[in-house]
C-alpha positions in Angstrom: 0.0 0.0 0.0 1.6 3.1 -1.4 -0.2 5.5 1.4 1.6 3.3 4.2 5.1 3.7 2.8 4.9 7.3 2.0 4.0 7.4 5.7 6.7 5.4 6.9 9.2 6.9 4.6 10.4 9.9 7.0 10.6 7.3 10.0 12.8 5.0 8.2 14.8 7.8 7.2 15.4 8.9 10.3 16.0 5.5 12.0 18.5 4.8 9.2 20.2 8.3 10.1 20.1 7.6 13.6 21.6 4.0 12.9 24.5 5.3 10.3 25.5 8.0 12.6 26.3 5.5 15.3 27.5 3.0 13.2 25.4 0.8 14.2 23.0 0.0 11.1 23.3 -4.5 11.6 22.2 -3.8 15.0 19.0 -1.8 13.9 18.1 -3.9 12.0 18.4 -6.7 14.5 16.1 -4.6 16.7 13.9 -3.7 13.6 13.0 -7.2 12.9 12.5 -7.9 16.8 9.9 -5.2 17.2 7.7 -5.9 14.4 7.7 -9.7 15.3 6.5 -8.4 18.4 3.6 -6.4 16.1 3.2 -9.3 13.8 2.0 -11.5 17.0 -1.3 -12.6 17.0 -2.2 -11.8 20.5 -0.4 -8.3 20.2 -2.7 -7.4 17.0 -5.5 -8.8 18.9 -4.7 -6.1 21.8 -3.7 -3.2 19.9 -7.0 -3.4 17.5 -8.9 -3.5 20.7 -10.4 -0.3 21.6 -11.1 -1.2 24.9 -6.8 -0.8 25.3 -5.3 2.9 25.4 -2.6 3.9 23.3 -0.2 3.7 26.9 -1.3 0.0 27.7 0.0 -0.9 23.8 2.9 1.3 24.3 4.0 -0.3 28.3 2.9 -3.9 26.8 5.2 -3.2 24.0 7.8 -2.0 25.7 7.7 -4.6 28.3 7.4 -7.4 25.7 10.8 -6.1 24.0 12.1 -5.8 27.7 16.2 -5.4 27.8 16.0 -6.1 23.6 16.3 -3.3 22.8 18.0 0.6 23.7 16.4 4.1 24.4 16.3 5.0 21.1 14.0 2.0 20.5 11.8 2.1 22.9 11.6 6.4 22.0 10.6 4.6 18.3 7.8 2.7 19.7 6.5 5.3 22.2 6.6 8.0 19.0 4.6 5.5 17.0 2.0 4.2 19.6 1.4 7.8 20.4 1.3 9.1 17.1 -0.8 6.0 15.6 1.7 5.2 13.5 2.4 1.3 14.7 1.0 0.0 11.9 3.6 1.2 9.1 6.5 -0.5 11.5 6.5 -3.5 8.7 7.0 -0.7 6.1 9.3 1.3 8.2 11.3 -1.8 8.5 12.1 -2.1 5.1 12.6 0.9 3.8 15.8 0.7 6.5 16.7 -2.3 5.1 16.5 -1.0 1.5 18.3 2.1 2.8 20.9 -0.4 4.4 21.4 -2.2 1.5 21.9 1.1 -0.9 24.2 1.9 1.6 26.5 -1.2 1.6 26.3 -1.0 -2.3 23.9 -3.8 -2.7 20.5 -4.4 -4.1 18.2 -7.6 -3.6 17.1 -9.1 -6.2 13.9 -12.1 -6.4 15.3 -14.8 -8.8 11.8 -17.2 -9.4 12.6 -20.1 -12.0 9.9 -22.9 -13.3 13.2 -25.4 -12.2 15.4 -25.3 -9.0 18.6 -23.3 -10.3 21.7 -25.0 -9.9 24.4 -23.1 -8.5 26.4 -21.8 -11.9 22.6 -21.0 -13.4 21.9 -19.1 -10.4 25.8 -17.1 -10.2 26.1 -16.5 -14.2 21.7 -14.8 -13.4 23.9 -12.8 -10.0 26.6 -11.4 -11.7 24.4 -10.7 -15.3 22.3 -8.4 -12.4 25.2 -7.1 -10.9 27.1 -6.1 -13.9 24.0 -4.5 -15.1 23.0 -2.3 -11.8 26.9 -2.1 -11.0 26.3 -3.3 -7.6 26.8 -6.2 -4.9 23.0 -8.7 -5.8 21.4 -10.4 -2.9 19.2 -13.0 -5.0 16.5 -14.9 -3.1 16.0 -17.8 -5.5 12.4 -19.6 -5.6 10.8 -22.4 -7.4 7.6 -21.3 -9.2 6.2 -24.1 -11.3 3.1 -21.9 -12.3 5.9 -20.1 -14.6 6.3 -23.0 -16.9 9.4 -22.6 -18.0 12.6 -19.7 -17.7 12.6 -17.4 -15.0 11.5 -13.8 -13.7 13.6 -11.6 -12.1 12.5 -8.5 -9.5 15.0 -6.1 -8.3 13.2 -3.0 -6.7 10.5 -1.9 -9.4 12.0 -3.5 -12.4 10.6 -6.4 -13.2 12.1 -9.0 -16.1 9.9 -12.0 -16.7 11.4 -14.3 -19.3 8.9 -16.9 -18.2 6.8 -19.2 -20.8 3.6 -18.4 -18.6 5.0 -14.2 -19.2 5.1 -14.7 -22.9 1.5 -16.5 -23.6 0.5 -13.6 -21.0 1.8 -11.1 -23.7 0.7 -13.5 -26.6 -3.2 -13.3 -25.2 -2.8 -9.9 -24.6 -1.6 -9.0 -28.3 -4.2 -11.6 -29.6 -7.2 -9.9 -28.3 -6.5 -7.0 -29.7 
């Protein structure tokens, strides 16, 4: 949802800032991914969509949940966000740091999906065609997708390159029904 990341677009920002300055950017995103597993629980969600619970209650419960976890700065995150009903971008606030993280170390990830598993020279000559072409450091995830037929698609950021039997009859009924 586009309204959710423009919303959590400054926070990341300033986390990421926050994180850089104190050279501490792997650690954020260790306390990142603890604090919106914490969100992501069902019994949280159940209690924060509650509106018999105040926006304190979610904040202490929060805070006492992620106990010793994490720093000051963290729990000042979660108290601006409870406060300022903001809790539910902290997936998209998430990663945007870790896309910010990643442009930062010179990296970009990349979603490899292929009809067939890739073995590893398939997968490595598909890496470094990607990172000669963006002139950066890939992370691939690699999938099997057996909905794609045959060949693979490739997704890193917006771009999108599908070179998947199931893309091309896609374009061939599109052209055909013209």
């Amino acid at each position: 949802m586009a309204e959710l990341a423009t919303i959590a677009r400054p926070y990341a920002e300033a986390v990421f800032r926050l994180a850089k300055e104190g050279n501490a950017l792997a650690a954020w995103s260790e306390k990142l991914e603890f604090i919106a597993a914490v969100y992501h629980d069902p019994q949280m969600r159940a209690t924060i969509g509650n509106p018999k619970v105040t926006a304190n209650d979610v904040e202490r419960l929060m805070l006492a949940i992620c106990g010793e976890r994490i720093d000051g700065a963290a729990r000042n995150l979660i108290g601006l966000l409870v406060r300022n009903r903001r809790l539910v971008v902290l997936p998209q606030i998430r990663e945007q740091f870790e896309k910010l993280k990643l442009e930062d170390e010179g990296k970009l990830d990349a979603k490899i999906s292929s009809a067939y598993p890739l073995d590893d020279a398939q997968r490595n000559h598909v890496v470094n065609l990607l990172s000669s072409r963006f002139k950066r450091k890939i992370n691939a995830t690699v999938t099997v997708d057996p909905e794609l037929i045959g060949g693979i698609k490739v997704e890193v950021g917006d771009k999108v390159w599908d070179a998947s039997v199931r893309g091309r009859l896609q374009t061939m009924a599109v052209t055909l029904s013209k």
